[in-house]
N, C-alpha and C positions, 0 to 999 in steps of 0.2 A: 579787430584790426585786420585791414586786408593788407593779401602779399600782391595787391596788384601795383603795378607801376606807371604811374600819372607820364602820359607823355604828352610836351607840349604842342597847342595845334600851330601845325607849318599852313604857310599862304596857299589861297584860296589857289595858284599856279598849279601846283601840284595836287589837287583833287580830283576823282574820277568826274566827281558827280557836282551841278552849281544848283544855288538856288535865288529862282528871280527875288527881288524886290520885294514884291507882294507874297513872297512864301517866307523870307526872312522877317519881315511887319509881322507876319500871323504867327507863324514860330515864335517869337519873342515875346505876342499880346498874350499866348494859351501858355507859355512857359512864365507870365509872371500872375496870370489868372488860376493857376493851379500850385502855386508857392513850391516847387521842385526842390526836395533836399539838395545841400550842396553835393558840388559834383557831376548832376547828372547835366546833359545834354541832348540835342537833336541826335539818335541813331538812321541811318539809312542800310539797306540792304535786300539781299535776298535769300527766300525758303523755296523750296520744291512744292509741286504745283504751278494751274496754273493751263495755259493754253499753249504756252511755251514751253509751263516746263519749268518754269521760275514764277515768282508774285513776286514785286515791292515790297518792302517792308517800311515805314518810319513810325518813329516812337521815341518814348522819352527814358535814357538810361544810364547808368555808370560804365567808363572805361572798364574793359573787359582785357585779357592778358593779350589776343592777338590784334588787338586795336589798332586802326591808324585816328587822329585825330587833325582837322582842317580847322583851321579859321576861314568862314565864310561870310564875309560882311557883316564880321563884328559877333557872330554865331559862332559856336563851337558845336561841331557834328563828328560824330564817331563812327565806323567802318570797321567792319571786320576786314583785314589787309586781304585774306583768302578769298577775297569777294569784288575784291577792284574791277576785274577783269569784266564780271558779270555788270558792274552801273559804271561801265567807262562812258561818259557822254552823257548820261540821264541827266534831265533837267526836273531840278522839283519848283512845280507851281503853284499856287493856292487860285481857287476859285471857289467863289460864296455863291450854294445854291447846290441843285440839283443836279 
């Protein structure tokens, strides 16, 4: 049993971070092609490293205690709140290919 705490995802208004069309299609075809325990979702973020200093992160995961959670066109994506700061603006895209 976890002591984590499910928090509902608020409008996509309030999200650092959007993701086109074509990134929520592909999000949704690999999250029902890969049968994802209940719970988990799109994660977005950042780790150290990097050019900047920062990397991207996305992946598939369970709310975590300092979570923010977004509803983004019908997606639920997770964010460490301590990390808004760093994907204020990021846009995630999908493109097939190289």
């Amino acid at each position: 049993m976890s002591d984590t705490l499910t928090v509902p995802a608020t409008p996509s208004a309030t999200a650092p971070v959007s993701l086109t069309p074509r990134a929520v299609e592909a999000v949704q075809q690999i999250m029902a092609a890969k049968e994802l325990p209940e719970g988990y979702a799109l994660r977005v973020g950042v780790k150290g490293g990097g050019c900047s200093g920062l990397s991207h992160i996305l992946g598939f995961d369970k709310q975590r205690d300092h979570d923010a959670a977004f509803d983004l066109d019908g997606l639920t994506v997770f964010m460490d709140k301590r990390q808004g700061l760093y994907l204020l603006g990021t846009v995630v895209d999908f493109h097939d290919g190289l």
